[in-house]
GUPA-217232 format. One record per residue: x, y, z of N, C-alpha, C in turn; residue in one letter. Coordinates in Angstrom, 2 decimals. Layout:
N
n.c1:X	n.c2:Y	n.c3:Z	ca.c1:X	ca.c2:Y	ca.c3:Z	c.c1:X	c.c2:Y	c.c3:Z	type:A
...
END
This chain:
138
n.c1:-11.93	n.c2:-12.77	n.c3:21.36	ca.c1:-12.36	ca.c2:-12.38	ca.c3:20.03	c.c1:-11.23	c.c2:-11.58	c.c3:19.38	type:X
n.c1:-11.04	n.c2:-12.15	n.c3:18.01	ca.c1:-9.77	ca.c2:-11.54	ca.c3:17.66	c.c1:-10.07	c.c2:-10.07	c.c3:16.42	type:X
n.c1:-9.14	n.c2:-9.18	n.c3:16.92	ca.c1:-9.51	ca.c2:-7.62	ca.c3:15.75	c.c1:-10.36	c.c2:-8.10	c.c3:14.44	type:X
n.c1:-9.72	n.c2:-8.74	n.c3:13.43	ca.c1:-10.68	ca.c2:-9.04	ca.c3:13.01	c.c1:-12.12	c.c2:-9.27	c.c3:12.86	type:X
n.c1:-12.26	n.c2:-10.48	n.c3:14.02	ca.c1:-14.25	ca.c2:-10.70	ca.c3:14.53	c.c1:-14.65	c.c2:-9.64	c.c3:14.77	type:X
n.c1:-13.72	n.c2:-8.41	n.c3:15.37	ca.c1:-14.68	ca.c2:-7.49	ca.c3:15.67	c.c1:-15.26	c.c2:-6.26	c.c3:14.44	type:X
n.c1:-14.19	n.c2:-6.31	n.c3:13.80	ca.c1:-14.11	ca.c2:-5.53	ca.c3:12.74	c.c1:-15.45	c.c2:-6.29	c.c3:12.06	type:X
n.c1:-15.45	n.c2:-7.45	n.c3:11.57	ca.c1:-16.07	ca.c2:-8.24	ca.c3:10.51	c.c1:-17.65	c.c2:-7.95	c.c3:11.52	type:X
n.c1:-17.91	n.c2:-7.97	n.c3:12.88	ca.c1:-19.21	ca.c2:-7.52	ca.c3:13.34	c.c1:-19.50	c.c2:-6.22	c.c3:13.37	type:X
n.c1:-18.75	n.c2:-5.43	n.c3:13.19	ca.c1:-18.89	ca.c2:-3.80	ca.c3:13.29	c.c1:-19.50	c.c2:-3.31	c.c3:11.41	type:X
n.c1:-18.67	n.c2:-4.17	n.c3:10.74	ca.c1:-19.14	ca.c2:-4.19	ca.c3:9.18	c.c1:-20.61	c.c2:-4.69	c.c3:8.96	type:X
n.c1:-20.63	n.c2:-5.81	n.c3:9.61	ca.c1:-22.17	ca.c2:-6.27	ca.c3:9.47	c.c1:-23.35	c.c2:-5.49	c.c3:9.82	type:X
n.c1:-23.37	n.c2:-4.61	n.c3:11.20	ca.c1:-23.64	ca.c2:-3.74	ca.c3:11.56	c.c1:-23.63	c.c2:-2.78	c.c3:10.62	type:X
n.c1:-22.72	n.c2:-2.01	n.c3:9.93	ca.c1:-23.02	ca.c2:-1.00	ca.c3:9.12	c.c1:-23.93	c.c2:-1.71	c.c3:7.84	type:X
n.c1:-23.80	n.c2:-3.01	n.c3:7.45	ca.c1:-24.46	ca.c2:-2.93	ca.c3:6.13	c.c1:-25.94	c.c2:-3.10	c.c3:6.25	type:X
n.c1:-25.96	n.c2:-3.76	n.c3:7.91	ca.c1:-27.68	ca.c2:-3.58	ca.c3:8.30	c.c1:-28.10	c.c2:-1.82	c.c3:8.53	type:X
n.c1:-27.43	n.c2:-1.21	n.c3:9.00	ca.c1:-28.29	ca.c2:0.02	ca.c3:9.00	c.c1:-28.06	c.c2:0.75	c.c3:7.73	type:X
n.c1:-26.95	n.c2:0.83	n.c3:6.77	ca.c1:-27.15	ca.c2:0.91	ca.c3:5.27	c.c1:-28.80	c.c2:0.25	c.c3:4.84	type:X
n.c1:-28.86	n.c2:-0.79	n.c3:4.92	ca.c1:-29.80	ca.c2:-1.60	ca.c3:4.26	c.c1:-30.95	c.c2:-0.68	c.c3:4.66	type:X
n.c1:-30.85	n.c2:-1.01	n.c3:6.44	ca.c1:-31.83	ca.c2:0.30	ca.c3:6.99	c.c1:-32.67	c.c2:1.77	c.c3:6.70	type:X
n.c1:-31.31	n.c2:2.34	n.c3:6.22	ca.c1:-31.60	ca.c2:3.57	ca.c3:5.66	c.c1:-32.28	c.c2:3.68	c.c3:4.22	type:X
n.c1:-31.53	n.c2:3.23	n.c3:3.38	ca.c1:-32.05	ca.c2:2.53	ca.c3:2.32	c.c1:-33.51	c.c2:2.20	c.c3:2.03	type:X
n.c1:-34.32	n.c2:1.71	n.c3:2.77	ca.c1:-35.36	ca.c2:1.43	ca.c3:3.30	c.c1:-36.37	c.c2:2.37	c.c3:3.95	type:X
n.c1:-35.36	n.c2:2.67	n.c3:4.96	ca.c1:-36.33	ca.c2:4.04	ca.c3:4.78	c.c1:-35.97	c.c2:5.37	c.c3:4.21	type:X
n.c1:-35.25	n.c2:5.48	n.c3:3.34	ca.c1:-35.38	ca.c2:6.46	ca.c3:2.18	c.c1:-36.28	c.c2:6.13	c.c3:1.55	type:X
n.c1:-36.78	n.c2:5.06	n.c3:1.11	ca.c1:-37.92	ca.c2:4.82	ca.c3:-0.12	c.c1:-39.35	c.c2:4.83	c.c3:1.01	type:X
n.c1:-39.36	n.c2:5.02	n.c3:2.12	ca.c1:-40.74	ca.c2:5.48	ca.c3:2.36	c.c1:-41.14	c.c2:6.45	c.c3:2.80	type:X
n.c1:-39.72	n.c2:8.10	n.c3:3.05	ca.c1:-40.05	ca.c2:8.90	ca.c3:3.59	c.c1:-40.40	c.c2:9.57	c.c3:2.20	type:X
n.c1:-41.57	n.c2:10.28	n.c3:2.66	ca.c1:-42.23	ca.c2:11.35	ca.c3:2.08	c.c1:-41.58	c.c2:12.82	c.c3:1.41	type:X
n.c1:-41.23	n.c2:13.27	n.c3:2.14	ca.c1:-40.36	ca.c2:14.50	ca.c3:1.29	c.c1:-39.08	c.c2:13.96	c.c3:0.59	type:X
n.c1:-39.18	n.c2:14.76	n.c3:-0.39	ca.c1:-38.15	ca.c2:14.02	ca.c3:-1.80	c.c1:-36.68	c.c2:14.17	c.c3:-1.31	type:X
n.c1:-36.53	n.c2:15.68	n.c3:-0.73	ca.c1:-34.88	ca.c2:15.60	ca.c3:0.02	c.c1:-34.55	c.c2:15.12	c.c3:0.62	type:X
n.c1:-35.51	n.c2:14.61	n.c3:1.86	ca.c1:-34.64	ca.c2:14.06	ca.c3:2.91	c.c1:-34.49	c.c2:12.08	c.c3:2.47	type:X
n.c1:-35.47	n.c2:11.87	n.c3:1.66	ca.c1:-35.50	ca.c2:10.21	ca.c3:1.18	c.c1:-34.24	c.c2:10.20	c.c3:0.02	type:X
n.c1:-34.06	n.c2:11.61	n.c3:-0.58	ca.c1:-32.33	ca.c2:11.11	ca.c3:-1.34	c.c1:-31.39	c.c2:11.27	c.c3:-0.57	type:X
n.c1:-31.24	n.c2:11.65	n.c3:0.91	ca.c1:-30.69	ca.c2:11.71	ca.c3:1.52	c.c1:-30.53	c.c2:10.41	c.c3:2.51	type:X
n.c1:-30.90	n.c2:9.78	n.c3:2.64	ca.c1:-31.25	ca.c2:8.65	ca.c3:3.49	c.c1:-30.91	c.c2:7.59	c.c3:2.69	type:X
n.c1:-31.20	n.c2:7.51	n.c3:1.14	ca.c1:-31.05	ca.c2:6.67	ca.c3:0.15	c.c1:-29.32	c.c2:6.37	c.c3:-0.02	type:X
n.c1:-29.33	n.c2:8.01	n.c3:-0.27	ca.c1:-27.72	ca.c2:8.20	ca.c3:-0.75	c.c1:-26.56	c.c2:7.38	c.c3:0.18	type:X
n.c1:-27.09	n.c2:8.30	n.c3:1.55	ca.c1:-25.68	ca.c2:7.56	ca.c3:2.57	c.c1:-26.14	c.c2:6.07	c.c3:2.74	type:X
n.c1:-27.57	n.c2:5.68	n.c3:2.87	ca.c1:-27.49	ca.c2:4.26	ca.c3:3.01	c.c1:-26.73	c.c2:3.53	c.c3:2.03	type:X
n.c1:-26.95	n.c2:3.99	n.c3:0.79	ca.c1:-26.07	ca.c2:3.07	ca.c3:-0.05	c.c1:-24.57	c.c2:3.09	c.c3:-0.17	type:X
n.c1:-24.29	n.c2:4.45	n.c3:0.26	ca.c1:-22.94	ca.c2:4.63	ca.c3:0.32	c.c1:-22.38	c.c2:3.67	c.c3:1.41	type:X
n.c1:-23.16	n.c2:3.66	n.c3:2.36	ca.c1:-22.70	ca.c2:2.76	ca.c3:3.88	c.c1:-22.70	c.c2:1.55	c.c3:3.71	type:X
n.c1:-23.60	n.c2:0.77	n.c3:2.75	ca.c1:-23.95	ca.c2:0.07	ca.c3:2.33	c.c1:-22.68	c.c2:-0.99	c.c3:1.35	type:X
n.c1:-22.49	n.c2:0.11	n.c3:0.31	ca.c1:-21.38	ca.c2:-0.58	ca.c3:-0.67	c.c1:-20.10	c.c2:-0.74	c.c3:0.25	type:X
n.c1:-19.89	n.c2:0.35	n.c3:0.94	ca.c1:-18.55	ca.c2:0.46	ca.c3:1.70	c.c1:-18.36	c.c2:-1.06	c.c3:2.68	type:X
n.c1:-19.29	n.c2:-1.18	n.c3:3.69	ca.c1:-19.51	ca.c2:-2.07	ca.c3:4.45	c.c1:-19.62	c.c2:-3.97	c.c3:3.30	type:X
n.c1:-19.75	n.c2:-3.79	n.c3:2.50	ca.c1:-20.24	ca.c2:-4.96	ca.c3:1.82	c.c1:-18.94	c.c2:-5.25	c.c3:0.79	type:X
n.c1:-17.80	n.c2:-4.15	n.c3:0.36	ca.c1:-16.51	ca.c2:-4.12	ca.c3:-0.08	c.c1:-15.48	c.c2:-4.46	c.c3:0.73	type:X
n.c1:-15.84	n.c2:-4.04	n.c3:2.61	ca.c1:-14.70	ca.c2:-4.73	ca.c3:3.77	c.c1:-15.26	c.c2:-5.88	c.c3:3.96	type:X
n.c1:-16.51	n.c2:-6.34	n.c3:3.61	ca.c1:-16.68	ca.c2:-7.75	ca.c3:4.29	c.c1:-16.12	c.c2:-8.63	c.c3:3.51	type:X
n.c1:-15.74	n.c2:-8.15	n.c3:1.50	ca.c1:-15.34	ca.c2:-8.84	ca.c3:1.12	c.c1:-14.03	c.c2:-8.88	c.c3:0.72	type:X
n.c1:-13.28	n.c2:-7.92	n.c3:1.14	ca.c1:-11.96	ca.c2:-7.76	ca.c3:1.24	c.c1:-11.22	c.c2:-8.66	c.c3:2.68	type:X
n.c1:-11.89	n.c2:-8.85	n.c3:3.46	ca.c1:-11.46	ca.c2:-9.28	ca.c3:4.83	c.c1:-11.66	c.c2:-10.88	c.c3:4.54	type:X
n.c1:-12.81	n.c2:-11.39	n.c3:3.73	ca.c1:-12.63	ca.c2:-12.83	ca.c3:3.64	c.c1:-11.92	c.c2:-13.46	c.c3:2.51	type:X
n.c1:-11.41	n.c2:-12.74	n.c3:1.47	ca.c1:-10.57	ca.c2:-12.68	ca.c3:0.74	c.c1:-9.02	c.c2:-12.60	c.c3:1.26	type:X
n.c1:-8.68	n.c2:-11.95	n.c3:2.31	ca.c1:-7.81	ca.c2:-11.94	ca.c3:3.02	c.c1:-7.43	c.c2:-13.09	c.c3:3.84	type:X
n.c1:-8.63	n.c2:-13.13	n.c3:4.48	ca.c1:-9.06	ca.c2:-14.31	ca.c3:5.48	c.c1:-8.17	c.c2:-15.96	c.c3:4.94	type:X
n.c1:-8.81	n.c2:-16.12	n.c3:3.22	ca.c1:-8.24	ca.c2:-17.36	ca.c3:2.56	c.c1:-7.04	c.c2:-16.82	c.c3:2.25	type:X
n.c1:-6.24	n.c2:-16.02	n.c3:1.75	ca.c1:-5.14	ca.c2:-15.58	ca.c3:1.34	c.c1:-3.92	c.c2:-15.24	c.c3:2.65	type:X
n.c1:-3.48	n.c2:-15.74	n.c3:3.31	ca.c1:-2.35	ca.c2:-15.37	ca.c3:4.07	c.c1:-1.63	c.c2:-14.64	c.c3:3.59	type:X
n.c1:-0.57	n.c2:-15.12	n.c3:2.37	ca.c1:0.30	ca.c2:-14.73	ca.c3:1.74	c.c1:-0.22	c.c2:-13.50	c.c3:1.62	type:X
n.c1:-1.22	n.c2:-13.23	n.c3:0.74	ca.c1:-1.86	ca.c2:-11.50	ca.c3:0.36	c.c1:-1.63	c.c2:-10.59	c.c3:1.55	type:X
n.c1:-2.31	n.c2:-11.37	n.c3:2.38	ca.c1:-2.29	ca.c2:-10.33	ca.c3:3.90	c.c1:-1.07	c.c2:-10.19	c.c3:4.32	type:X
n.c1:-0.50	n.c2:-10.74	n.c3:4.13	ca.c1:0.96	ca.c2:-10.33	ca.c3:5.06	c.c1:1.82	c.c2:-9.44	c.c3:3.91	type:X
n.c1:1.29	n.c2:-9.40	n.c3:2.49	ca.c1:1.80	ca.c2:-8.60	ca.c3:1.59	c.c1:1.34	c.c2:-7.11	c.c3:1.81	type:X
n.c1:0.33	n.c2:-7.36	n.c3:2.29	ca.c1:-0.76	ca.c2:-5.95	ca.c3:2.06	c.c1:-0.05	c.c2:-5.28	c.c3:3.73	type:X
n.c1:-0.07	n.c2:-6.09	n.c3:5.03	ca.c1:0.69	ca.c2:-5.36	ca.c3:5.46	c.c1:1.80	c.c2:-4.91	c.c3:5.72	type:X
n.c1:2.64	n.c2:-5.38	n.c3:4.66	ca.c1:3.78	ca.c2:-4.81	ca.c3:4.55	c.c1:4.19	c.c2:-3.78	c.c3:3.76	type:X
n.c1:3.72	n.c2:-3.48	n.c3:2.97	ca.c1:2.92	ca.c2:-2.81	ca.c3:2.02	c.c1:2.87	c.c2:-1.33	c.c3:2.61	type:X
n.c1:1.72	n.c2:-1.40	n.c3:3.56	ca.c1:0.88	ca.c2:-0.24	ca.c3:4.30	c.c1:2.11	c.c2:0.26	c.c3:5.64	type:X
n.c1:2.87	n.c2:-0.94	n.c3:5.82	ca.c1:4.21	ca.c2:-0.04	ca.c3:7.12	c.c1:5.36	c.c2:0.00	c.c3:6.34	type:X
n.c1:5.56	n.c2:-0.16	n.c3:4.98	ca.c1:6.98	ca.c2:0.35	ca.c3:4.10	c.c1:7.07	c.c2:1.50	c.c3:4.44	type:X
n.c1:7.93	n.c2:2.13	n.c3:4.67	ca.c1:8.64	ca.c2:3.78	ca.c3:5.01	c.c1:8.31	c.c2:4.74	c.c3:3.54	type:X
n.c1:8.65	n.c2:3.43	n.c3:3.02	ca.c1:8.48	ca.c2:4.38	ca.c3:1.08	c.c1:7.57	c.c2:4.64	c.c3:0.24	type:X
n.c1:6.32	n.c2:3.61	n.c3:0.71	ca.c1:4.82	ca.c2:3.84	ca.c3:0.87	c.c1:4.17	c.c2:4.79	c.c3:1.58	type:X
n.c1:4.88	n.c2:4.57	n.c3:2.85	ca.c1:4.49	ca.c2:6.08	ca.c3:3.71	c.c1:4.73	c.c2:7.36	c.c3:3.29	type:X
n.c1:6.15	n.c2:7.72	n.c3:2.70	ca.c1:6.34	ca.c2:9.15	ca.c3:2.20	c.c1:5.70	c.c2:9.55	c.c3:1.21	type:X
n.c1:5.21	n.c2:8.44	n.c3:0.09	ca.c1:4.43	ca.c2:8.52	ca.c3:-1.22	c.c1:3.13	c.c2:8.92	c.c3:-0.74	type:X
n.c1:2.62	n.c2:8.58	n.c3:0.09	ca.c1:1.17	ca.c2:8.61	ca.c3:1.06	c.c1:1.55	c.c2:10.02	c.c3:1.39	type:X
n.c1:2.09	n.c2:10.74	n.c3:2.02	ca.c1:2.15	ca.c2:11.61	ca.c3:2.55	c.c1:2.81	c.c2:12.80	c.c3:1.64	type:X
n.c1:3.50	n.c2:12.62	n.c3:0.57	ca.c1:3.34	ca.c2:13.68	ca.c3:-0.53	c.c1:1.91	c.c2:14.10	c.c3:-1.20	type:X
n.c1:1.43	n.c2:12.77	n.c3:-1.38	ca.c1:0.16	ca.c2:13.02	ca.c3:-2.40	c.c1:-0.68	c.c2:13.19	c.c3:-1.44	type:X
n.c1:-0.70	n.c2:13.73	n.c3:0.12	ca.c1:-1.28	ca.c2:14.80	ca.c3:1.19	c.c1:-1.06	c.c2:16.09	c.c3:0.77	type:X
n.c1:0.38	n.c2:16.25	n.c3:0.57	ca.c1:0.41	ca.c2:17.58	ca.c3:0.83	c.c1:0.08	c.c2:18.46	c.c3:-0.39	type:X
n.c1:0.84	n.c2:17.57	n.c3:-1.98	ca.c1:-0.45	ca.c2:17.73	ca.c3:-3.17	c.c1:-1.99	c.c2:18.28	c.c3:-3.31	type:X
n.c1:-2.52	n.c2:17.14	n.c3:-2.65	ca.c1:-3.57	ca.c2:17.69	ca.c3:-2.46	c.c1:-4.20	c.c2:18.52	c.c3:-1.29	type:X
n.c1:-3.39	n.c2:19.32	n.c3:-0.55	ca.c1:-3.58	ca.c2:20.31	ca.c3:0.53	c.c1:-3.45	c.c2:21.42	c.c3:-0.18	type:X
n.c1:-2.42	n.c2:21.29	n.c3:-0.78	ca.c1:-2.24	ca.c2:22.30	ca.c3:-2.00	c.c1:-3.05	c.c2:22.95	c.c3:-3.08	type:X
n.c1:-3.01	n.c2:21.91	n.c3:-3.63	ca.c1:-4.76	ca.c2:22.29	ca.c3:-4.34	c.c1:-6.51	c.c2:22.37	c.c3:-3.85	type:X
n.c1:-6.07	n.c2:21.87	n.c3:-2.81	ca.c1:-7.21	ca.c2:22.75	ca.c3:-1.58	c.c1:-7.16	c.c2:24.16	c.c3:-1.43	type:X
n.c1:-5.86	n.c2:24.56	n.c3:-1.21	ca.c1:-5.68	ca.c2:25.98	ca.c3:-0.59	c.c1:-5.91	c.c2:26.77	c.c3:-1.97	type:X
n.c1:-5.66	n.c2:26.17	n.c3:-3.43	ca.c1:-5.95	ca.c2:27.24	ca.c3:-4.93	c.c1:-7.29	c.c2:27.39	c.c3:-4.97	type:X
n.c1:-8.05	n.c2:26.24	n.c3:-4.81	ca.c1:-9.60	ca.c2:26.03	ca.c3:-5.13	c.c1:-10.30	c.c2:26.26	c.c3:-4.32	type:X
n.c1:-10.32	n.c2:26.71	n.c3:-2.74	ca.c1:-10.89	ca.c2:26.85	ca.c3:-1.74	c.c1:-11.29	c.c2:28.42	c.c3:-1.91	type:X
n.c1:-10.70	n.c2:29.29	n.c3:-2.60	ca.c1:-11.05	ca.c2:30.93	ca.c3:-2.79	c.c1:-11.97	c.c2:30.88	c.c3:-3.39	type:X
n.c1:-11.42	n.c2:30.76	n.c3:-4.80	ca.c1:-13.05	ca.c2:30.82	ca.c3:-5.74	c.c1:-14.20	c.c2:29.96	c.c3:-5.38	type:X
n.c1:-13.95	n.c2:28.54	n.c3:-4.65	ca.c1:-15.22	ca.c2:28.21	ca.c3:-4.13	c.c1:-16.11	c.c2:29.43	c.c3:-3.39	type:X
n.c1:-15.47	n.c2:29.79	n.c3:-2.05	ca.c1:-15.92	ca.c2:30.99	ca.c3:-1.72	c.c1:-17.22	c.c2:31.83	c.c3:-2.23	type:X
n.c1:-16.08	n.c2:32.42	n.c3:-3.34	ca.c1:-16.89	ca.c2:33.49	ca.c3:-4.27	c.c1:-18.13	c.c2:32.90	c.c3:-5.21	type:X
n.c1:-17.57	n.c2:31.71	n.c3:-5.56	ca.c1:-18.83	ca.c2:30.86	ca.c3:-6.02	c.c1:-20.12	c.c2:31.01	c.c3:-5.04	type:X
n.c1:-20.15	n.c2:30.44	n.c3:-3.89	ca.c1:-20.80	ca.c2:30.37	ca.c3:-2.77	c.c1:-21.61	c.c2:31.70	c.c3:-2.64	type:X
n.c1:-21.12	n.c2:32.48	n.c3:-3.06	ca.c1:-21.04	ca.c2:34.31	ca.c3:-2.11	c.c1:-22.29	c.c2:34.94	c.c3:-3.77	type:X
n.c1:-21.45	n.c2:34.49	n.c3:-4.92	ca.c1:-22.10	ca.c2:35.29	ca.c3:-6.40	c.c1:-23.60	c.c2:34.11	c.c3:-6.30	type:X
n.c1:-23.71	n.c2:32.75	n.c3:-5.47	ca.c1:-24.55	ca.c2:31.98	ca.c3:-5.84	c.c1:-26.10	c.c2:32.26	c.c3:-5.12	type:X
n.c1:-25.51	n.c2:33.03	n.c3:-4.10	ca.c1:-26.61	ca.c2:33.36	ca.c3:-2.81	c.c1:-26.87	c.c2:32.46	c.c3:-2.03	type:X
n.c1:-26.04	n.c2:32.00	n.c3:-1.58	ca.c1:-26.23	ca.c2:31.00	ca.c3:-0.67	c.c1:-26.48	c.c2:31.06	c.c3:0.54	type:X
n.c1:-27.36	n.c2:30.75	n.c3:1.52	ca.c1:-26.83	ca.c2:31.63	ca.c3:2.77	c.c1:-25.78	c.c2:31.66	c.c3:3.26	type:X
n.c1:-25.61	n.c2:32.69	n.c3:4.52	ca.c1:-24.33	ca.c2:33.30	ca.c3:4.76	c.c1:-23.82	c.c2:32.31	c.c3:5.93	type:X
n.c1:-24.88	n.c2:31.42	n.c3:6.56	ca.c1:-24.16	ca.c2:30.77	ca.c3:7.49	c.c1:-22.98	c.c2:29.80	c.c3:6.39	type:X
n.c1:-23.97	n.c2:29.28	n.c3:5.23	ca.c1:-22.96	ca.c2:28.29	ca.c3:4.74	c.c1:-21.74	c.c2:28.88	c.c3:4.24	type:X
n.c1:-21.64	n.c2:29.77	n.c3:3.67	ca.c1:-20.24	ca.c2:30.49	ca.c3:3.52	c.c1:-19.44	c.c2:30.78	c.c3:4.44	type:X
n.c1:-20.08	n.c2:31.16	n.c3:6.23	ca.c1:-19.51	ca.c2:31.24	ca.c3:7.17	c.c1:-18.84	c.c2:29.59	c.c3:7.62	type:X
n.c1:-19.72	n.c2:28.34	n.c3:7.15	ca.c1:-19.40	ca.c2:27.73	ca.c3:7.57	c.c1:-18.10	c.c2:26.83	c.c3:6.96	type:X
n.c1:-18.26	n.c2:27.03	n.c3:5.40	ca.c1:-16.76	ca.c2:26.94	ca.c3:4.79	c.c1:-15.69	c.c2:27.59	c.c3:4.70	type:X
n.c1:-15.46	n.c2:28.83	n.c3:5.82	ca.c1:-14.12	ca.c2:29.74	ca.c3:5.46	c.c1:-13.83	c.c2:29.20	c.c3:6.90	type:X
n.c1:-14.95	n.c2:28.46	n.c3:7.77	ca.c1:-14.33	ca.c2:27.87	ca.c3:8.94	c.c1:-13.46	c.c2:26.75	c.c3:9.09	type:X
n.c1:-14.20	n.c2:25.70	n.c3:7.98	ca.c1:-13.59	ca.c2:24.86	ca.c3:7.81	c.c1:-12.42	c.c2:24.69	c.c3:6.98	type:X
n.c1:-12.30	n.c2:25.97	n.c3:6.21	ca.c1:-10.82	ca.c2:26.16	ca.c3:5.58	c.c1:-9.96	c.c2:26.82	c.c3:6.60	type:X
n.c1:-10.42	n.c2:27.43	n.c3:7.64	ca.c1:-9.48	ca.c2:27.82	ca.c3:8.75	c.c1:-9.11	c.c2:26.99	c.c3:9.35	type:X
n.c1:-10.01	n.c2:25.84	n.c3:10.00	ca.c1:-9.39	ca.c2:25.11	ca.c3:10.56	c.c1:-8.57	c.c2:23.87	c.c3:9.88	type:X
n.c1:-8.31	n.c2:23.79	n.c3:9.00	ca.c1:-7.99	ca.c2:22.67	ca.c3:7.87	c.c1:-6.20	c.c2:23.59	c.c3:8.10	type:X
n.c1:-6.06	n.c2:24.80	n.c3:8.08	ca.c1:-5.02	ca.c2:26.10	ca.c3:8.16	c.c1:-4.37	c.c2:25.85	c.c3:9.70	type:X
n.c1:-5.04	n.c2:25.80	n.c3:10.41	ca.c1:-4.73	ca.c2:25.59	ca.c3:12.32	c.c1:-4.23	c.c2:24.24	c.c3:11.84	type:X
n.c1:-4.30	n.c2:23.16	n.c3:11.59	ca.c1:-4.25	ca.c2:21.93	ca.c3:12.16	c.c1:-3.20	c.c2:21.79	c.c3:11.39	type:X
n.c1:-3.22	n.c2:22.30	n.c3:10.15	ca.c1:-1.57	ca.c2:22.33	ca.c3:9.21	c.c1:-0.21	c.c2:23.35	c.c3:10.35	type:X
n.c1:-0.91	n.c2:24.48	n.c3:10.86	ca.c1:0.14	ca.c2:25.20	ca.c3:11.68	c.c1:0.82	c.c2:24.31	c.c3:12.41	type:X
n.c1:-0.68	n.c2:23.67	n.c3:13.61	ca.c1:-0.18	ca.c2:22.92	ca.c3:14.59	c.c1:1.04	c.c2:21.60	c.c3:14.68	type:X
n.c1:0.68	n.c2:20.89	n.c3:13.16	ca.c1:1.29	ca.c2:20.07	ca.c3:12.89	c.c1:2.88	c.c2:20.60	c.c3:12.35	type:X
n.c1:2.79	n.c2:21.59	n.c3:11.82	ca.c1:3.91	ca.c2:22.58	ca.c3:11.45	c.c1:4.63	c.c2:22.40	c.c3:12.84	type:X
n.c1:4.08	n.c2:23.04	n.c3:13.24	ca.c1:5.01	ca.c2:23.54	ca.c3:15.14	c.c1:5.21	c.c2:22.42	c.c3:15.98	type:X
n.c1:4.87	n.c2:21.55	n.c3:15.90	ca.c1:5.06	ca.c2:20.33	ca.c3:16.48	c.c1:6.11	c.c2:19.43	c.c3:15.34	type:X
n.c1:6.22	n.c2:19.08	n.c3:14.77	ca.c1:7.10	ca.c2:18.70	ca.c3:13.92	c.c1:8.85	c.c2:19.49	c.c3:14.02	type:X
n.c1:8.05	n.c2:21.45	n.c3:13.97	ca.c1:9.62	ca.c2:21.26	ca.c3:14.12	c.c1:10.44	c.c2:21.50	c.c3:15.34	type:X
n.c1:9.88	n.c2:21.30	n.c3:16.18	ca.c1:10.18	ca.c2:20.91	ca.c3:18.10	c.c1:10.33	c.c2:19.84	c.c3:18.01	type:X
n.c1:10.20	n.c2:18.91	n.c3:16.89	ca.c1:10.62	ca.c2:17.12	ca.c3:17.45	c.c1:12.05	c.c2:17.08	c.c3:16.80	type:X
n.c1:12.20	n.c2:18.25	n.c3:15.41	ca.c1:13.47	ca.c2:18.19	ca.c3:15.15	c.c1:15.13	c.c2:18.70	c.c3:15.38	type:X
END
């Protein structure tokens, strides 16, 4: 079975339990948790139903595919990819304070505020780590 088949059964799979969820969002009873069930089903849903049709589109197109991956391993694609990372790491680290205080003036509970200065810490570690490892390779 070739990457593809498997990919193209792993997609099918998601758009059945999309469909799934979907489904049962519209019969659970409490209103939050059925927009919740609704929401990601459809999200899982469109996503899964956009690779199935990107892959058979591919599938008839050779030429495309071998464009697209050349494309995705260009060196000059890669650095462009990886500026408009650090761009937007950047403007993570401006907007991540006042979220905070948003959070904090909104009353939110305190776990969830505890739980976003965690995840801006560790978003901070994994930039170090990658820091310190990078410059030991150079």
């Amino acid at each position: 079975m070739s990457k593809m088949e498997v990919r193209r059964i792993g997609y099918i799979a998601l758009l059945v339990l999309g469909l799934a969820l979907v489904i049962a969002g519209a019969f659970v009873v409490q209103q939050r948790w059925s927009g919740i069930l609704i929401g990601v089903g459809a999200g899982v849903l469109g996503m899964s139903v956009a690779q199935l049709i990107t892959q058979h589109v591919m599938m008839k197109n050779p030429a495309l595919q071998k464009q697209q991956k050349i494309g995705q391993s260009d060196e000059r694609n890669i650095q462009i990819n990886n500026y408009a990372k650090g761009k937007a790491f950047d403007l993570l680290q401006i907007l991540a304070l006042p979220f905070f205080l948003i959070l904090v003036l909104a009353d939110v509970p305190l776990w969830v505020v505890l739980l976003a200065i965690v995840l801006y810490l560790a978003d901070w570690a994994i930039y170090l780590w990658y820091l310190n490892k990078r410059m030991k390779e150079m």
